[in-house]
BASE-631722 format. One record per residue: x, y, z of N, C-alpha, C, O in turn. Coordinates in nm, 2 decimals, decimal comma. Last residue first. Layout:
<rs>
nX X; nY Y; nZ Z; caX X; caY Y; caZ Z; cX X; cY Y; cZ Z; oX X; oY Y; oZ Z
...
</rs>
This chain:
<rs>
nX -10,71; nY -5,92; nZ 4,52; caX -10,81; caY -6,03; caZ 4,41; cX -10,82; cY -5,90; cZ 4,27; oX -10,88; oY -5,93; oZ 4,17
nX -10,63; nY -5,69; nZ 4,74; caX -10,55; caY -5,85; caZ 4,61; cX -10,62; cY -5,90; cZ 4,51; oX -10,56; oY -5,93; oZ 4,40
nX -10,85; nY -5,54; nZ 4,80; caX -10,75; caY -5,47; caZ 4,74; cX -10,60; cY -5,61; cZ 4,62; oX -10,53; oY -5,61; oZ 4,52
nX -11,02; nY -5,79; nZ 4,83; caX -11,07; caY -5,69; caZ 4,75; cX -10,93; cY -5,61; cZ 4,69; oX -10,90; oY -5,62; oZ 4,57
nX -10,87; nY -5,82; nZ 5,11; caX -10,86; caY -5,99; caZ 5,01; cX -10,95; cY -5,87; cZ 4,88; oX -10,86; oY -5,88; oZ 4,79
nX -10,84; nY -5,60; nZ 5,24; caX -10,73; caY -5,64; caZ 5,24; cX -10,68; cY -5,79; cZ 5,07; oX -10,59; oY -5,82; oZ 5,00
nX -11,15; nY -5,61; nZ 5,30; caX -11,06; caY -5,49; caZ 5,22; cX -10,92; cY -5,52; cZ 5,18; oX -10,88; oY -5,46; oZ 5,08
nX -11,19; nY -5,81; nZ 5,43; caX -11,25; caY -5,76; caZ 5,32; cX -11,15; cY -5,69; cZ 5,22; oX -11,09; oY -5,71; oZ 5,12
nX -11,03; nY -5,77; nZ 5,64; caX -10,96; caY -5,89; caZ 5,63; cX -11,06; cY -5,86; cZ 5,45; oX -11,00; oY -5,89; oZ 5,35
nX -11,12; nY -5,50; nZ 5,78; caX -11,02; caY -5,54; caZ 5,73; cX -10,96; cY -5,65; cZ 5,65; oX -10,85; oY -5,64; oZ 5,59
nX -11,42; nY -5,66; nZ 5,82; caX -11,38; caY -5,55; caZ 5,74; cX -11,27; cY -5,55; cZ 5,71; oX -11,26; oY -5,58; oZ 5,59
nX -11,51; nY -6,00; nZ 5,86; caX -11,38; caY -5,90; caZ 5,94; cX -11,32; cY -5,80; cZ 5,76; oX -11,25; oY -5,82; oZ 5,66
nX -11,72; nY -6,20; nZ 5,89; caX -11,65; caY -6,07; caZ 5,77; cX -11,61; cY -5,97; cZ 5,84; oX -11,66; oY -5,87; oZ 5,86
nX -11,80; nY -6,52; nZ 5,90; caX -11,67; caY -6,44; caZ 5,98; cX -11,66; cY -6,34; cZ 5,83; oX -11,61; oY -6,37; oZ 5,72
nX -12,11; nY -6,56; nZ 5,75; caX -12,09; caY -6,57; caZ 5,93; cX -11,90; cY -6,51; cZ 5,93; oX -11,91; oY -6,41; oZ 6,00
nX -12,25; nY -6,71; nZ 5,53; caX -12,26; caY -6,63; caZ 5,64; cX -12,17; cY -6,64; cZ 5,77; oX -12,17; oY -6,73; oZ 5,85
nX -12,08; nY -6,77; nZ 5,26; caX -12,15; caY -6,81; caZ 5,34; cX -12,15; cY -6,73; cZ 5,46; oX -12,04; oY -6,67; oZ 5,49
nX -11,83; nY -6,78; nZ 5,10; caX -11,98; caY -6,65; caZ 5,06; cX -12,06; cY -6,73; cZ 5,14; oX -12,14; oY -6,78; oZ 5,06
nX -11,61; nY -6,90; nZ 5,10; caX -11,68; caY -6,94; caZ 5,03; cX -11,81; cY -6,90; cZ 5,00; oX -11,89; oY -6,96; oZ 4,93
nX -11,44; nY -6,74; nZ 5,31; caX -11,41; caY -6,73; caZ 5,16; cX -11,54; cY -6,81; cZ 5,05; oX -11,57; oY -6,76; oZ 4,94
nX -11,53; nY -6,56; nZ 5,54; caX -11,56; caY -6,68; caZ 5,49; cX -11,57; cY -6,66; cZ 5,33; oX -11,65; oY -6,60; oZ 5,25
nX -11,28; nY -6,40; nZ 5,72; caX -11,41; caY -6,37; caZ 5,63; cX -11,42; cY -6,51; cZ 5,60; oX -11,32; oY -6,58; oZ 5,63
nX -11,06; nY -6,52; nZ 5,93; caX -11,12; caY -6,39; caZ 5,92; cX -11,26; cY -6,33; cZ 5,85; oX -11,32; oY -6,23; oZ 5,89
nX -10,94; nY -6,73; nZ 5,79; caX -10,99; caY -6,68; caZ 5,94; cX -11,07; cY -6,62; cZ 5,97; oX -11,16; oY -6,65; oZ 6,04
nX -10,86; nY -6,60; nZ 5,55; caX -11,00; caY -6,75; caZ 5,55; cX -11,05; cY -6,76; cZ 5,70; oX -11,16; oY -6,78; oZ 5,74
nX -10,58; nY -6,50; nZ 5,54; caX -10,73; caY -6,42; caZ 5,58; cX -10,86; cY -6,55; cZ 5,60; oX -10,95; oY -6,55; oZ 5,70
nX -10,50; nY -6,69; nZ 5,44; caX -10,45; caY -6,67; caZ 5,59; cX -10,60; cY -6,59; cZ 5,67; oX -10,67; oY -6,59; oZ 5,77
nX -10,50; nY -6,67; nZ 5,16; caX -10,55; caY -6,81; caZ 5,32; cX -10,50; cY -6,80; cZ 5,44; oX -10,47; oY -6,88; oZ 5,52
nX -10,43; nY -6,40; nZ 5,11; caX -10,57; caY -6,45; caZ 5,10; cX -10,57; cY -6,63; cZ 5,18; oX -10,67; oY -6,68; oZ 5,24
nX -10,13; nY -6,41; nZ 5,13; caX -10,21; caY -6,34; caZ 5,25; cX -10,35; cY -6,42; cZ 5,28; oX -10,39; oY -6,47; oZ 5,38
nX -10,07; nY -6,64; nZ 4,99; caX -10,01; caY -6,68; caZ 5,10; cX -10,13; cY -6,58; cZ 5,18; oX -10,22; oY -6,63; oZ 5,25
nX -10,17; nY -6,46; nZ 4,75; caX -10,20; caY -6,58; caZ 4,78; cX -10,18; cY -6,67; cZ 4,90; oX -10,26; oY -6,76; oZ 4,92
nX -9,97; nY -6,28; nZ 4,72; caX -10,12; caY -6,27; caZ 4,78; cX -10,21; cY -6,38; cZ 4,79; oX -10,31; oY -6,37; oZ 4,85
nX -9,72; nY -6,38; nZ 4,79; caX -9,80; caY -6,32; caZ 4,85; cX -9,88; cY -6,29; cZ 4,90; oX -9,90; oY -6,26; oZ 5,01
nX -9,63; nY -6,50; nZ 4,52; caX -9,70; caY -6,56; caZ 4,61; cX -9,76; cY -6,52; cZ 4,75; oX -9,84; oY -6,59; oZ 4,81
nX -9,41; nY -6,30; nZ 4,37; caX -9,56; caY -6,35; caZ 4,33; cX -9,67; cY -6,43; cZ 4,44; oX -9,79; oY -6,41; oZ 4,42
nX -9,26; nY -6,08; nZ 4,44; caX -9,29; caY -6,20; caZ 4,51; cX -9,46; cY -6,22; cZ 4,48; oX -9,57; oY -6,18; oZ 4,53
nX -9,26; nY -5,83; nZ 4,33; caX -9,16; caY -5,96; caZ 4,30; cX -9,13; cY -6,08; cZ 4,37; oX -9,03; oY -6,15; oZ 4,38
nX -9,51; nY -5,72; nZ 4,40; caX -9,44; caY -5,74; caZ 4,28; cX -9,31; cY -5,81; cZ 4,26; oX -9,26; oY -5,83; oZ 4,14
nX -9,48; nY -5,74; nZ 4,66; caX -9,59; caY -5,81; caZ 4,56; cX -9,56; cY -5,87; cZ 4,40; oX -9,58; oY -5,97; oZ 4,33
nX -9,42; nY -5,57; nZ 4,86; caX -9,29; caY -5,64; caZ 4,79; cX -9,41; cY -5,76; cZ 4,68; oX -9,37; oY -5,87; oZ 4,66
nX -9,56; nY -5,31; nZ 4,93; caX -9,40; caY -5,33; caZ 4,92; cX -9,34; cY -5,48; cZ 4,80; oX -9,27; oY -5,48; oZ 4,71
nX -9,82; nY -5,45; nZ 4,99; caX -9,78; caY -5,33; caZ 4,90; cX -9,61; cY -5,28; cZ 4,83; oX -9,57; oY -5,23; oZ 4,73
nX -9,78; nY -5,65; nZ 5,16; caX -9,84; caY -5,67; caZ 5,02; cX -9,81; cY -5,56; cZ 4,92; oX -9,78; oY -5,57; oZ 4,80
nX -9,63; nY -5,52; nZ 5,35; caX -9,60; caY -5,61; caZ 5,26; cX -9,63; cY -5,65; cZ 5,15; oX -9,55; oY -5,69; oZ 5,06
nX -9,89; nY -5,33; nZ 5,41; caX -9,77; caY -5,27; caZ 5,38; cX -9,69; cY -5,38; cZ 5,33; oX -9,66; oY -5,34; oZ 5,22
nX -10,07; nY -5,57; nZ 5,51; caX -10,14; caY -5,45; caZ 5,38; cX -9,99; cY -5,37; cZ 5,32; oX -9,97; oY -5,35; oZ 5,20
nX -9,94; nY -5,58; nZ 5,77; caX -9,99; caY -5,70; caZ 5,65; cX -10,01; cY -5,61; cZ 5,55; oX -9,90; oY -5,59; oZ 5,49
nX -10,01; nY -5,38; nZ 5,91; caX -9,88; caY -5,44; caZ 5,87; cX -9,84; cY -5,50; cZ 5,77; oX -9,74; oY -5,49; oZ 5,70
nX -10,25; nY -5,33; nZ 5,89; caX -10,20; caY -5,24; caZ 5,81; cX -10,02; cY -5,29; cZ 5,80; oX -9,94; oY -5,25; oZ 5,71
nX -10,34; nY -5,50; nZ 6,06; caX -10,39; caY -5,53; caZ 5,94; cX -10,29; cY -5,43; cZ 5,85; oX -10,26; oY -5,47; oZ 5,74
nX -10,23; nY -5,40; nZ 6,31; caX -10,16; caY -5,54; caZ 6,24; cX -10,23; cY -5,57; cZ 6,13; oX -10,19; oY -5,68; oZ 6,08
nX -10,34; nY -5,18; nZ 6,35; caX -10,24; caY -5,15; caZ 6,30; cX -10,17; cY -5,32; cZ 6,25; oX -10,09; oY -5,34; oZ 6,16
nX -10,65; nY -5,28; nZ 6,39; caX -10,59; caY -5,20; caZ 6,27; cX -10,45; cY -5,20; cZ 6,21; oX -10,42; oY -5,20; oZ 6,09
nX -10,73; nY -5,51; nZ 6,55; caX -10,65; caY -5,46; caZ 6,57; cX -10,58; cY -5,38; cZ 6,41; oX -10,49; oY -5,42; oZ 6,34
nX -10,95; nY -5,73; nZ 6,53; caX -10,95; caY -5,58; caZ 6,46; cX -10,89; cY -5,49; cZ 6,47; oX -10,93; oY -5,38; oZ 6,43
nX -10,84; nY -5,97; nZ 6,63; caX -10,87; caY -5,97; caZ 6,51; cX -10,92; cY -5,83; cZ 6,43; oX -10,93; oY -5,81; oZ 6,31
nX -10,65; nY -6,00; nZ 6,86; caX -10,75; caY -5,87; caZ 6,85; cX -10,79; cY -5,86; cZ 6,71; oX -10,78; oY -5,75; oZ 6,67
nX -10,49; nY -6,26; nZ 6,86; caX -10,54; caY -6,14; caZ 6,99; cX -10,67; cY -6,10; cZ 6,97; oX -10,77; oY -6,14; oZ 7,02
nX -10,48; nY -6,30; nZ 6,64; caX -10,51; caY -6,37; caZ 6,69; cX -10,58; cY -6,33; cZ 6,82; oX -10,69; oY -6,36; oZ 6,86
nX -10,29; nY -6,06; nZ 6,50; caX -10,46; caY -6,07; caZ 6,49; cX -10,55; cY -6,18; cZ 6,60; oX -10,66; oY -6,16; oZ 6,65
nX -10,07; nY -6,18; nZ 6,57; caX -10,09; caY -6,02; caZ 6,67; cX -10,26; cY -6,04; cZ 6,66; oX -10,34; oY -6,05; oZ 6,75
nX -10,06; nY -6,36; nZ 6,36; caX -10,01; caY -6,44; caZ 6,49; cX -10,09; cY -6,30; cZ 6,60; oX -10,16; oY -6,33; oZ 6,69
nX -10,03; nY -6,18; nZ 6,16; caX -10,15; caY -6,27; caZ 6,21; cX -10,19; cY -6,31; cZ 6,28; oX -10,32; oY -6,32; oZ 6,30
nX -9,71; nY -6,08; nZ 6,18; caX -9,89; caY -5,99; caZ 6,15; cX -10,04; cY -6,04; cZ 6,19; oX -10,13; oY -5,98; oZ 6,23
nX -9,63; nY -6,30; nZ 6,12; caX -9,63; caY -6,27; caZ 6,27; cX -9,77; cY -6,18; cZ 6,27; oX -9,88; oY -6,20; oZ 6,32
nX -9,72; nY -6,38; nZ 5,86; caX -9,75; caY -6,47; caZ 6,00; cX -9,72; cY -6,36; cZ 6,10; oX -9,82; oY -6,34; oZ 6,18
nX -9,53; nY -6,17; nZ 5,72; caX -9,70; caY -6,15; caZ 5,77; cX -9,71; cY -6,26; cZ 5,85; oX -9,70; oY -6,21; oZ 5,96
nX -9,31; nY -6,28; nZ 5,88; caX -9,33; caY -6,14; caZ 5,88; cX -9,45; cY -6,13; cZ 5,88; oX -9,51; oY -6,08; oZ 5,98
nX -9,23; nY -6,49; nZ 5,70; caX -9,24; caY -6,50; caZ 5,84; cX -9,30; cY -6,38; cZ 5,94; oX -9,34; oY -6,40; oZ 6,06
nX -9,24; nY -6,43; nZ 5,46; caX -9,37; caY -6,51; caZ 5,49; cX -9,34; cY -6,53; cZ 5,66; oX -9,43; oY -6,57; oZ 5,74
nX -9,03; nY -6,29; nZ 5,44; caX -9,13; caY -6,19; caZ 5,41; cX -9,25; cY -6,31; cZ 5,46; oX -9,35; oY -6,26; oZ 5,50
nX -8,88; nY -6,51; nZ 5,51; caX -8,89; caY -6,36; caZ 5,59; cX -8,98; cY -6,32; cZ 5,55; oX -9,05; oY -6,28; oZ 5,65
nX -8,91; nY -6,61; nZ 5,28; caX -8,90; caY -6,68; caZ 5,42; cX -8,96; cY -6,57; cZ 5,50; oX -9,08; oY -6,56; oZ 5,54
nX -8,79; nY -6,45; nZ 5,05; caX -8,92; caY -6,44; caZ 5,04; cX -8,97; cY -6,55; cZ 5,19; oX -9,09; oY -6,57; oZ 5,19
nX -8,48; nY -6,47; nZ 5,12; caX -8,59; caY -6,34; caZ 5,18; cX -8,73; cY -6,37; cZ 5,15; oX -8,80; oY -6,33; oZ 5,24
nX -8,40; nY -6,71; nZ 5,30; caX -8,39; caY -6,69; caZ 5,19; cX -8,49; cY -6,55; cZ 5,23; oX -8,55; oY -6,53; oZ 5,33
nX -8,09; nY -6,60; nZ 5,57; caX -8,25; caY -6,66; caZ 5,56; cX -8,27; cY -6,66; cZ 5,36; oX -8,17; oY -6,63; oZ 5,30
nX -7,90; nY -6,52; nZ 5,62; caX -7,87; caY -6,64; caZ 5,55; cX -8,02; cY -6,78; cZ 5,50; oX -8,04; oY -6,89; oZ 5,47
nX -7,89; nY -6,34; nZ 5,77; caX -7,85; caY -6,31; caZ 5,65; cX -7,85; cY -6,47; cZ 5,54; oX -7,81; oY -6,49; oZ 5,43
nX -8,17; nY -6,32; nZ 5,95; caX -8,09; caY -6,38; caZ 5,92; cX -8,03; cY -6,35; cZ 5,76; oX -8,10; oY -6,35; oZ 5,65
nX -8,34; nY -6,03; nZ 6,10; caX -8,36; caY -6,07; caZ 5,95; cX -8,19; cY -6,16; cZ 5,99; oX -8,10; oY -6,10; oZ 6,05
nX -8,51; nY -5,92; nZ 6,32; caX -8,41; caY -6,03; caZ 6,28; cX -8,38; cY -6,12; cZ 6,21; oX -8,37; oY -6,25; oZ 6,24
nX -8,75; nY -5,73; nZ 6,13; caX -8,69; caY -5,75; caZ 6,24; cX -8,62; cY -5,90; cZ 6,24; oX -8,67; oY -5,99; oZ 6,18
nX -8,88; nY -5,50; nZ 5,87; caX -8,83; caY -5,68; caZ 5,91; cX -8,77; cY -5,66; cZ 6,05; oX -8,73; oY -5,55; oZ 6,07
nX -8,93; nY -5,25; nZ 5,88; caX -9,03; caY -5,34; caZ 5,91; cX -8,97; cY -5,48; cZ 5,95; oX -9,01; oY -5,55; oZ 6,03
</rs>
């Protein structure tokens, strides 16, 4: 999954450069499945020893669903993805 990983990056960098890109792809096609499941594979891979993760993911998703339970952006994936963290 990582692609031009600097050896001299810190890794949890990368791992935050990595979902951004994931997002950066959503920007396109906000229901593009396979860049939700990009994102969803990070979270699943490396969560546990990168505490900040899900918390990096869940405001990133705030694009995508309206975090504060008001009507109007509920991008299914972006549900399922802030449900499977919370």
């Amino acid at each position: 999954m990582i692609h031009n990983l600097n050896h001299n990056e810190n890794f949890a960098e990368v791992i935050k450069r990595e979902i951004s890109f994931g997002f950066e792809k959503l920007t396109l096609q906000p229901d593009n499945e396979s860049a939700w499941n990009y994102i969803r594979g990070y979270f699943n891979k490396h969560s546990e020893e990168h505490d900040f993760i899900g918390s990096f993911i869940i405001e990133k998703c705030g694009l995508y669903i309206d975090l504060e339970g008001e009507e109007g952006r509920k991008n299914p994936f972006a549900l399922s993805l802030v449900a499977k963290i919370s």
